[in-house]
SEMAR-108431 format. One record per residue (C-alpha): x, y, z; residue in three letters; chain. Coordinates in steps of 0.001 Angstrom, whole numbers. Each point is the difference from the previous one (the first is absolute). Last residue first. Example, Ala and Ser with C-alpha at 12.3 -4.5 7.8 and 13.67 -1.06 7.14 Angstrom:
2
<<13670, -1060, 7140>, 'Ser', 'A'>
<<-1370, -3440, 660>, 'Ala', 'A'>
END
This chain:
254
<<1590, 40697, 31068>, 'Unk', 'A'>
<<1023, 1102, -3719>, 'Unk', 'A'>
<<1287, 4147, 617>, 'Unk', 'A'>
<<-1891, 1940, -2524>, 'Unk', 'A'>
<<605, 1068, -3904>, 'Unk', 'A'>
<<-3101, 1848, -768>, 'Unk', 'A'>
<<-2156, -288, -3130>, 'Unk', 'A'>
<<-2506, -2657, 737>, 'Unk', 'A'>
<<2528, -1922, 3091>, 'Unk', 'A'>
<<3362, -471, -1884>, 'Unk', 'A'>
<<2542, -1542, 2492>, 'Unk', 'A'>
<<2865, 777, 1579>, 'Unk', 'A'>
<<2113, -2425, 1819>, 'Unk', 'A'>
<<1415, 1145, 3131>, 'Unk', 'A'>
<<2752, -1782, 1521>, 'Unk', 'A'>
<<2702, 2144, -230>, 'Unk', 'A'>
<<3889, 536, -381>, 'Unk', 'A'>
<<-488, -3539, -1227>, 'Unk', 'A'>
<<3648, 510, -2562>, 'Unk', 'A'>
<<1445, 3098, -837>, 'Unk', 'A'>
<<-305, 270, -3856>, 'Unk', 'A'>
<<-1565, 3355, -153>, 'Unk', 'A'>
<<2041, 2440, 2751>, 'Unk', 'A'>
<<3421, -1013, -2320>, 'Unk', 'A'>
<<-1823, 966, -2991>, 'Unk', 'A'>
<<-1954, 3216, 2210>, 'Unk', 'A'>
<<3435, 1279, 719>, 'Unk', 'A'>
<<1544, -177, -3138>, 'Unk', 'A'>
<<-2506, 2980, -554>, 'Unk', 'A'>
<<2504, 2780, -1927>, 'Unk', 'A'>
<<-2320, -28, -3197>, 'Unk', 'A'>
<<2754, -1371, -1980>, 'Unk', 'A'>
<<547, -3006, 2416>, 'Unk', 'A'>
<<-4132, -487, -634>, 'Unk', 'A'>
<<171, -93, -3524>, 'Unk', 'A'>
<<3172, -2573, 383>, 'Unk', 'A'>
<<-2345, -2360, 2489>, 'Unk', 'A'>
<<-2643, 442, -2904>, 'Unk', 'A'>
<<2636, -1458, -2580>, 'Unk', 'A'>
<<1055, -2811, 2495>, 'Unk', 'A'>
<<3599, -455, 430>, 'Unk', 'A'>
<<78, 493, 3982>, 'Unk', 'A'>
<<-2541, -3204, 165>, 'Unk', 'A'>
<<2480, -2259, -121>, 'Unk', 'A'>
<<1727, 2288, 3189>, 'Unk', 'A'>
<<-3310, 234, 1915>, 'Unk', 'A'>
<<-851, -3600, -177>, 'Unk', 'A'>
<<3085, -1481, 1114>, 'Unk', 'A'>
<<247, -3474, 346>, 'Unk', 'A'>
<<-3571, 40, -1360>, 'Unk', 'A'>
<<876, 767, -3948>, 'Unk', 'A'>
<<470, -3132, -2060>, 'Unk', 'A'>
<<-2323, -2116, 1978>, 'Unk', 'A'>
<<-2997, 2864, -440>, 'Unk', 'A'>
<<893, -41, -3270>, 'Unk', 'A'>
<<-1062, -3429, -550>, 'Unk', 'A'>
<<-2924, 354, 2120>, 'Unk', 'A'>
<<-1114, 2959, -2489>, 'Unk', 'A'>
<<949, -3041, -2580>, 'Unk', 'A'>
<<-2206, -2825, 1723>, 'Unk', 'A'>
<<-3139, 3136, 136>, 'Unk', 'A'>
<<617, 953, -3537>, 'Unk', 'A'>
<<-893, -3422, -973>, 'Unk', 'A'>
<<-3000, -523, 2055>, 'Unk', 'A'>
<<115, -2081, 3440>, 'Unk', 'A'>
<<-2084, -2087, 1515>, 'Unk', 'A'>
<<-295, 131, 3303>, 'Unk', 'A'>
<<98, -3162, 2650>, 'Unk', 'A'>
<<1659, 1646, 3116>, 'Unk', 'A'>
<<3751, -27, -1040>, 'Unk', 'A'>
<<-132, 3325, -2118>, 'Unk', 'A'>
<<-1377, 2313, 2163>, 'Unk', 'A'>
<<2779, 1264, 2131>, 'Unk', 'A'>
<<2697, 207, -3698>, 'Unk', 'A'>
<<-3231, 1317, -1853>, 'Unk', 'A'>
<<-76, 2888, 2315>, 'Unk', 'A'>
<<3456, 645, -856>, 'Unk', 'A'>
<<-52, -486, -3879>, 'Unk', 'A'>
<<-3180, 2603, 172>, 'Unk', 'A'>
<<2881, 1936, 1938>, 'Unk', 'A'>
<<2214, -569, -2933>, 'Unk', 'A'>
<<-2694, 1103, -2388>, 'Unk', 'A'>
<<-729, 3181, 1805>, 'Unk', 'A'>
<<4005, 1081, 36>, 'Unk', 'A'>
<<958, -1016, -3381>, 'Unk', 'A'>
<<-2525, 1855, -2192>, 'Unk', 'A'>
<<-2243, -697, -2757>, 'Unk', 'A'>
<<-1564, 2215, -2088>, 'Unk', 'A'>
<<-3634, 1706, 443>, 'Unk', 'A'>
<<1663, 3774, 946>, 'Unk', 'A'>
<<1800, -1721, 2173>, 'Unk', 'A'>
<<-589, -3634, 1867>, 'Unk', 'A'>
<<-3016, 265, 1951>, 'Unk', 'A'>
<<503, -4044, 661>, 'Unk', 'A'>
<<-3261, -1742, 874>, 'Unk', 'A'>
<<181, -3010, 1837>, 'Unk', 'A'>
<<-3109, -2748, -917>, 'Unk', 'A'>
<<-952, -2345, 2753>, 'Unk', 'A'>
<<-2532, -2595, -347>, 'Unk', 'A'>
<<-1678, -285, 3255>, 'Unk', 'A'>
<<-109, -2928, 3175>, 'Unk', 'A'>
<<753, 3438, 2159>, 'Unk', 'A'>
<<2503, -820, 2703>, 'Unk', 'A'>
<<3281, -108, -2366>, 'Unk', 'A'>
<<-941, 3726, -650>, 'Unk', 'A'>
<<125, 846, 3263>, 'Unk', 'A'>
<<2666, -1847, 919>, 'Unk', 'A'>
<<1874, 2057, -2972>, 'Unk', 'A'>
<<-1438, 3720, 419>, 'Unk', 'A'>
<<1577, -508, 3529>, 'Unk', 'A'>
<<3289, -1033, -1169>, 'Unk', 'A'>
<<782, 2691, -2326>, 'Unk', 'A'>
<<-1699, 3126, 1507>, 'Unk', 'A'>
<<2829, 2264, -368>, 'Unk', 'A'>
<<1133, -2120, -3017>, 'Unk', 'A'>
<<-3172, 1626, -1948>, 'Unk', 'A'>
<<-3260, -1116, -634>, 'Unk', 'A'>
<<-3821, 1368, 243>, 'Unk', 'A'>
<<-3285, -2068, -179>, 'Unk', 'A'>
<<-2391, -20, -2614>, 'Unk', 'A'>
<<-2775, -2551, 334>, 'Unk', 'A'>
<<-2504, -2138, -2081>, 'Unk', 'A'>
<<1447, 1458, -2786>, 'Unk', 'A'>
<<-1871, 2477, -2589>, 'Unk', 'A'>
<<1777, 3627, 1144>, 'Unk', 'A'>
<<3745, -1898, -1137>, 'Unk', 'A'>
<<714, 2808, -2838>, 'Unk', 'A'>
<<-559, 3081, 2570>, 'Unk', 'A'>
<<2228, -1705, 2341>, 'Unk', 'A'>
<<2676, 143, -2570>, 'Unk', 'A'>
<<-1029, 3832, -842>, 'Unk', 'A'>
<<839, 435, 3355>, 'Unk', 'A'>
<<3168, -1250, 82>, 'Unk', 'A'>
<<1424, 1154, -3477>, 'Unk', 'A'>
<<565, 3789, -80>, 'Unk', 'A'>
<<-2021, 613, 3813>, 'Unk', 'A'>
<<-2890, 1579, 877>, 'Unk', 'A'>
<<-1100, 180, 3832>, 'Unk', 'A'>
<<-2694, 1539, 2118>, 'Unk', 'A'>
<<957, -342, 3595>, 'Unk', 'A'>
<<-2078, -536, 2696>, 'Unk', 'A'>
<<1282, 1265, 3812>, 'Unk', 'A'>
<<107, -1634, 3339>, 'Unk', 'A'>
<<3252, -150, 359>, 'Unk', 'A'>
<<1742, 882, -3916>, 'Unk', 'A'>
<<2438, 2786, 1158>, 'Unk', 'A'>
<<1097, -668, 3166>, 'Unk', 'A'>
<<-311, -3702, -260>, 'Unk', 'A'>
<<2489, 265, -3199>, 'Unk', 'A'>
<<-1557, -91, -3493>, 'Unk', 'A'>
<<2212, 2507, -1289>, 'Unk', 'A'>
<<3106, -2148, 572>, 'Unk', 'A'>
<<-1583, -2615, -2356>, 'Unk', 'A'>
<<564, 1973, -2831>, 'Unk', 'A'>
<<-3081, 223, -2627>, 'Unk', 'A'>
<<-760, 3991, -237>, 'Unk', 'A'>
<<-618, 2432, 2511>, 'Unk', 'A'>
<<-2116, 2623, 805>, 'Unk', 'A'>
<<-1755, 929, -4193>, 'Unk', 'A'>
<<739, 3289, -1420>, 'Unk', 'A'>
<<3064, -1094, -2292>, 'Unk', 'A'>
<<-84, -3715, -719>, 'Unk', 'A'>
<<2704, -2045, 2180>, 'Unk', 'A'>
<<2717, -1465, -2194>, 'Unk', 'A'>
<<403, -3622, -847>, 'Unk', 'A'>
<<-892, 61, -3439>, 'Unk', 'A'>
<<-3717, 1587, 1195>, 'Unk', 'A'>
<<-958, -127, 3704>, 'Unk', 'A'>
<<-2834, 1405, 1611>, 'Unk', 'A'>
<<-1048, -13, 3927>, 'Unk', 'A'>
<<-2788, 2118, 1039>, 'Unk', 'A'>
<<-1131, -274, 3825>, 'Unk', 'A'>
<<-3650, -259, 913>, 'Unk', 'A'>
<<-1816, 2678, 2491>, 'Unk', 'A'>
<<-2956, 17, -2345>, 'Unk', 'A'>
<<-1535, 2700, -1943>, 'Unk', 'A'>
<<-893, -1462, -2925>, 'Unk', 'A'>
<<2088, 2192, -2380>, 'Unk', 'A'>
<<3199, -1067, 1492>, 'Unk', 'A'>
<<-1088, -4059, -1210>, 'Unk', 'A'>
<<178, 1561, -4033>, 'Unk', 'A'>
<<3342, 503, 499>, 'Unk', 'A'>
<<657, -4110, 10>, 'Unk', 'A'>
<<-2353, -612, -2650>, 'Unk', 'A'>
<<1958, 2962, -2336>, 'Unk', 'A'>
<<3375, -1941, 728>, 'Unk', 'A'>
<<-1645, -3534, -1267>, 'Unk', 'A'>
<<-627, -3167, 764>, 'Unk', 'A'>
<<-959, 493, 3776>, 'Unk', 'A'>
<<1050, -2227, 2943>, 'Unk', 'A'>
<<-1388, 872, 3355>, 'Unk', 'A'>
<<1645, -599, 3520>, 'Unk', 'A'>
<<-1697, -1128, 2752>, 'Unk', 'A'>
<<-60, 1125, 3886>, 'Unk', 'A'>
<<3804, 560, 115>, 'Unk', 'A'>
<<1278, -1887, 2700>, 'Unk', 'A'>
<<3885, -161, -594>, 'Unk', 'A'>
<<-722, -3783, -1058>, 'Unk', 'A'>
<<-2282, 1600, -2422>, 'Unk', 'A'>
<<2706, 2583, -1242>, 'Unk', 'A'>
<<2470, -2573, -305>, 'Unk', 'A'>
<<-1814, -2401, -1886>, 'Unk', 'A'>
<<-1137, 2721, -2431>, 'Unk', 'A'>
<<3379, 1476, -136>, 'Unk', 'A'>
<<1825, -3452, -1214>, 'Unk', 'A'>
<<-3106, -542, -2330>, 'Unk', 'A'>
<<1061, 3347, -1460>, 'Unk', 'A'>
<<3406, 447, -398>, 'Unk', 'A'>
<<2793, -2019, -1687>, 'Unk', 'A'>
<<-2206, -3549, 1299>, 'Unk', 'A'>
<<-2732, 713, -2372>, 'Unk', 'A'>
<<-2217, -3479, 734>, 'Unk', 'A'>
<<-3586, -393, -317>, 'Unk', 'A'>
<<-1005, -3689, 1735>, 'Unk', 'A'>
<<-2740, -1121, -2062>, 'Unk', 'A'>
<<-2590, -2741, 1595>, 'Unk', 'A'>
<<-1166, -1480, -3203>, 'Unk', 'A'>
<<-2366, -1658, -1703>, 'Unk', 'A'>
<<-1604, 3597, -775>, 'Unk', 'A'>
<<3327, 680, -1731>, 'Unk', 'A'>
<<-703, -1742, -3079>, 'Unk', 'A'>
<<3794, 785, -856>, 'Unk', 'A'>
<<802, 1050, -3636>, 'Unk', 'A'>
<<-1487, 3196, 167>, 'Unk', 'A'>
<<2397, 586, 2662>, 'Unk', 'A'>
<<2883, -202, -1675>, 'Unk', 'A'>
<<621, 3851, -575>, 'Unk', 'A'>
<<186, 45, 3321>, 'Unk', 'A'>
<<3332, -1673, 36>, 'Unk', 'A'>
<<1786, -3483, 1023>, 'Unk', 'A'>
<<-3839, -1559, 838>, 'Unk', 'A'>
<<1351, -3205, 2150>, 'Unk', 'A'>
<<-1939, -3020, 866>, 'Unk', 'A'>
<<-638, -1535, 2977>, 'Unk', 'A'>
<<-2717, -2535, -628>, 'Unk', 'A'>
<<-1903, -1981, 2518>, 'Unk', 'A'>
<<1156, -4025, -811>, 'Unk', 'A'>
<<-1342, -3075, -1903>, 'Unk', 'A'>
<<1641, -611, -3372>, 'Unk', 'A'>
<<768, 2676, -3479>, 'Unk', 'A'>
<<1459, 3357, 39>, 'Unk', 'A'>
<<-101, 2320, 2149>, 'Unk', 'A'>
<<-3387, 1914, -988>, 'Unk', 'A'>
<<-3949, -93, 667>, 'Unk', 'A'>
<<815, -3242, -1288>, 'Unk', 'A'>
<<597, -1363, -3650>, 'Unk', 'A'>
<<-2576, -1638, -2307>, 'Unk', 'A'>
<<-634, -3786, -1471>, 'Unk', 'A'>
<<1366, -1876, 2347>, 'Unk', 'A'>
<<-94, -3735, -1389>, 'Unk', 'A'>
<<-1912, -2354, 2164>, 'Unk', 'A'>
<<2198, -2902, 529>, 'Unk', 'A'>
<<51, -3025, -2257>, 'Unk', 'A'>
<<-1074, -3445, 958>, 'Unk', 'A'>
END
């Protein structure tokens, strides 16, 4: 007797029994994904998802990600006590009160407080991944508390690299590579790009910081005089707050 032939893939992965975790190198990849399988985790570890999880672990009461600039004004015309945060090619956009750093999203800044965000490539990430089941926020701040989380969940897991300007980068795919690296022994399948963010993930965690020291956004930030916020980026469980989109607000999961 002859066993039943397959005759279409799974939600993703690959073929055989298993959750996926699957890897979406770029935004512009999306499309690809059918993301409402999914659990995305949005990563844009050179700023944004490193500022979100530090602002909500610094007790900000949610944080907001807008698309665009003119969305992000738009919030001073309601009348609310909300901070402004805009970044465009890694500089802060003139008018608003800070951009994407993580050192503006200190307790004595962000305590209490909503922020209204736009970012080059995070946000418009998040934007991409509205359809999952969930959207919850990654960074290497947050490394190993987004991970047994994740591992709890019985889900299909998709990680979202912001990459720039809808390219690929080094520094979101190798921490895709590091998530993959906790994940990857409890029965997931995994997707192509997933084995080879893995891959790089072997090549580059004896030292993080100085393989990632050649990236092109790393080089756009050394221009802009923020080393500081590289080295601040890639510190490892500095929190354990994991963001998570709640309607249009990024909260604090509980």
């Amino acid at each position: 007797m002859t066993k039943d032939i397959k005759t279409s893939a799974p939600p993703s992965g690959g073929w055989g029994a298993g959750l996926a975790l699957d890897v979406c190198l770029t935004p512009a990849l999306i499309p690809l994904y059918n993301v409402s399988d999914y659990i995305v985790v949005v990563i844009d570890i050179f700023r944004a998802t490193s500022s979100i999880c530090y602002g909500i672990e610094n007790g900000a009461e949610a944080i907001i990600p807008v698309s665009e600039v003119e969305e992000c004004a738009a919030y001073r015309e309601k009348g609310l006590d909300y901070l402004l945060a805009a970044e465009r090619n890694g500089e802060v956009v003139d008018g608003f009160d800070f951009g994407n750093s993580p050192f503006s999203y200190t307790p004595e800044k962000v305590l209490g407080k909503t922020v209204v965000l736009t970012t080059t490539n995070g946000t418009h990430a998040l934007h991409l991944s509205r359809k999952a089941k969930k959207i919850v926020i990654g960074s290497f701040l947050n490394l190993t508390a987004l991970c047994n989380w994740l591992k709890m969940q019985n889900e299909n897991i998709l990680l979202v690299c912001a990459g720039w300007k809808n390219n690929f980068n080094l520094e979101d795919t190798l921490f895709a590579g590091a998530v993959i690296e906790h994940l990857k022994t409890s029965g997931y399948v995994l997707d192509d790009p997933a084995i080879a963010a893995n891959d790089l993930f072997q090549v580059g965690k004896a030292d993080i910081a100085k393989y990632l020291d050649k990236t092109s956004h790393g080089e756009r930030m050394k221009k802009l005089g923020i080393e500081k916020d590289i080295a601040f980026c890639l510190q490892v469980d500095l929190t354990t707050a994991i963001p998570v989109l709640n309607g249009d607000r990024l909260v604090k999961l509980v």
